[in-house]
TIKE-561813 format. One record per residue (C-alpha): residue number from 0; residue in one letter; chain; x negated, y, z. Coordinates in nm, 2 decimals. Layout:
# TIKE-561813
(atom NUM; "a"; "A"; (X; Y; Z))
...
END
This chain:
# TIKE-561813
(atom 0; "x"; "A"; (4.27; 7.85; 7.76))
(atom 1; "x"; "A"; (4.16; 8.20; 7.64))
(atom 2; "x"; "A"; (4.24; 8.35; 8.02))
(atom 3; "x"; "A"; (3.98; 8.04; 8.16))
(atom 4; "x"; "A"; (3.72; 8.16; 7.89))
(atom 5; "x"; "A"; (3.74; 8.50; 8.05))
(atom 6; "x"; "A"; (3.75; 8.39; 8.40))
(atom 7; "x"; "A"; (3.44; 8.17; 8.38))
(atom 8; "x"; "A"; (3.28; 8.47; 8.12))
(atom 9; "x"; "A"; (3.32; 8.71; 8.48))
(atom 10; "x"; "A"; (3.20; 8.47; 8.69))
(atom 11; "x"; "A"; (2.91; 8.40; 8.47))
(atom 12; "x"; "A"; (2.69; 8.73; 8.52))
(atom 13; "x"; "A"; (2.51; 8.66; 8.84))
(atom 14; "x"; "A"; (2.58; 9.00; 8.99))
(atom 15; "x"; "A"; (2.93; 8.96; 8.96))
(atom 16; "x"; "A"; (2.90; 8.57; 9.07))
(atom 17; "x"; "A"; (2.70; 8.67; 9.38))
(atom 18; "x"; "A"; (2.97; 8.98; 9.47))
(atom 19; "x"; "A"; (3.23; 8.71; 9.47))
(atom 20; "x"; "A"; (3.03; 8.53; 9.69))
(atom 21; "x"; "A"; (3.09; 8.81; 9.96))
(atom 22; "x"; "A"; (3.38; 8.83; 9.86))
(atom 23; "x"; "A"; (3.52; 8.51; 9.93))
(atom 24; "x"; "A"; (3.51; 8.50; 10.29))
(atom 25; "x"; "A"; (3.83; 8.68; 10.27))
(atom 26; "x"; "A"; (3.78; 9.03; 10.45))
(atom 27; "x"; "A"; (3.77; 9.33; 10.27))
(atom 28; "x"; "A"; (3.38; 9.50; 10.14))
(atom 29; "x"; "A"; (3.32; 9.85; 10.05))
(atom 30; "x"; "A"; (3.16; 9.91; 9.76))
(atom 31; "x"; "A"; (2.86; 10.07; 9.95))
(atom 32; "x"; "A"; (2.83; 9.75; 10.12))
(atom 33; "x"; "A"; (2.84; 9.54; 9.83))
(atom 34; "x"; "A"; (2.56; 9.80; 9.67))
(atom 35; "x"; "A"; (2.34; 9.75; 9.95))
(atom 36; "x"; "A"; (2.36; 9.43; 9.97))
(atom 37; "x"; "A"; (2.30; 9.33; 9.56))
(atom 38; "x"; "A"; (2.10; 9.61; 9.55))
(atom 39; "x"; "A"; (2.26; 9.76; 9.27))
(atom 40; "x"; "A"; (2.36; 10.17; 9.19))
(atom 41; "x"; "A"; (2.74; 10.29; 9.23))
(atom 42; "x"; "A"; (2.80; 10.29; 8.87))
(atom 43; "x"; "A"; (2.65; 9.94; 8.76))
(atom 44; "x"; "A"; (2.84; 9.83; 9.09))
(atom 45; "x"; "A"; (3.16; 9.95; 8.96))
(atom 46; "x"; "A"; (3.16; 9.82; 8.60))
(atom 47; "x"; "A"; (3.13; 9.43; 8.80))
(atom 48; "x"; "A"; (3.40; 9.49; 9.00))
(atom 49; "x"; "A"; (3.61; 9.63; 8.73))
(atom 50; "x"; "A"; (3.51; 9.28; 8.51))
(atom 51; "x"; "A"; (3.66; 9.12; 8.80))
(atom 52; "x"; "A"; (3.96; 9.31; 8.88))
(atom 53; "x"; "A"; (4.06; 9.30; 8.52))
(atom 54; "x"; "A"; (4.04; 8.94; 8.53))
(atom 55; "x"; "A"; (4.23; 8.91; 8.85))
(atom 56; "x"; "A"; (3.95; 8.77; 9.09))
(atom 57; "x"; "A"; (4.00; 9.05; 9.31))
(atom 58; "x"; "A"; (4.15; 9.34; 9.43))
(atom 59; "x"; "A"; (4.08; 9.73; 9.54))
(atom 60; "x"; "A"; (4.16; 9.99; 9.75))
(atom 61; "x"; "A"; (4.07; 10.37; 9.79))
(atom 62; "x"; "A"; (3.98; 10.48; 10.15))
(atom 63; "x"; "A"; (3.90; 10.84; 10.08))
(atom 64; "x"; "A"; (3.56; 10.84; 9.86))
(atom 65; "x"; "A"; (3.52; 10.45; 9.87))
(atom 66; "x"; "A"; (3.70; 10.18; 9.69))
(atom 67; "x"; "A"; (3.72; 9.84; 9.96))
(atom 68; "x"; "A"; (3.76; 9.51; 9.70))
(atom 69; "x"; "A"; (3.89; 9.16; 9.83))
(atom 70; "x"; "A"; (3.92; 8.84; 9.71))
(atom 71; "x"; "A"; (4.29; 8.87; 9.53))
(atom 72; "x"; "A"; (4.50; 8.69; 9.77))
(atom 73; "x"; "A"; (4.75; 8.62; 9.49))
(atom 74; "x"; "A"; (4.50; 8.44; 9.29))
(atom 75; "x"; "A"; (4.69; 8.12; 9.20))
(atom 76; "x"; "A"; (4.55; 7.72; 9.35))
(atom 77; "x"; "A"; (4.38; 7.66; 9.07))
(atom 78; "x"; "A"; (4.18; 7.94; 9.00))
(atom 79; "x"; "A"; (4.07; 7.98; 9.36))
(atom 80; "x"; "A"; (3.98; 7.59; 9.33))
(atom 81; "x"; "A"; (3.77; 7.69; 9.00))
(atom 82; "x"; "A"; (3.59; 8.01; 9.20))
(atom 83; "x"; "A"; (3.53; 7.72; 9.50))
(atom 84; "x"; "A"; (3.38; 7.47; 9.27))
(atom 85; "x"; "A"; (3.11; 7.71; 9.10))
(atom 86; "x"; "A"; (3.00; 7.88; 9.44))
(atom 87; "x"; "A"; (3.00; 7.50; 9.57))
(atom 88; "x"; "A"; (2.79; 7.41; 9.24))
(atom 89; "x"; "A"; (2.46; 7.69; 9.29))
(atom 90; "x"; "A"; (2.27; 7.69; 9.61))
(atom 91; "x"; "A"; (2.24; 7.93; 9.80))
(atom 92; "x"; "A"; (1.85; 8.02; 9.75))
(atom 93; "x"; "A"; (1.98; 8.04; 9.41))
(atom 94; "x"; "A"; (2.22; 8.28; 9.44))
(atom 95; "x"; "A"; (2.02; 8.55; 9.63))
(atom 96; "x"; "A"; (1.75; 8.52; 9.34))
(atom 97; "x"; "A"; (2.06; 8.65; 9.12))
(atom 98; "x"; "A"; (2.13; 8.93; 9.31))
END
């Protein structure tokens, strides 16, 4: 129950909801990517994607000065099936006044 809480607590911030939106299509974003598109600075990028990592929503790599995220392809049924059902839930329009 507690590791749900958290989950839904990551995916609650609308920068990090919108970053999983990206996210979700499966390839791999650099953070510079996700930055330009969210229009947010390295650092405040970072601390998102570190919320999500640490719940396991996704997962990094370093390619020389960048760090790539995906969506963690490990991430069991349900909790994919959770992610779908609140990115399902906001409209689009809706997201990109989040971001």
């Amino acid at each position: 129950m507690l590791q749900t809480v958290q989950f839904l607590n990551a995916l609650a911030e609308p920068t990090r909801l919108a970053a999983v939106r990206l996210l979700w299509d499966g390839a791999e974003h650099c953070l510079c990517e996700l930055m330009a598109e969210l229009g947010a600075t390295q650092s405040r990028m970072s601390r998102h994607m570190a919320a999500l990592k640490q719940v396991g929503l996704v997962v990094d790599r370093r390619d020389a000065q960048w760090v790539r995220y995906r969506r963690n392809p490990d991430l069991s049924p349900a909790a994919a099936a959770m992610v779908d059902a609140v990115l399902l839930s906001i409209p689009e329009l809706e997201m990109q006044r989040a971001a």
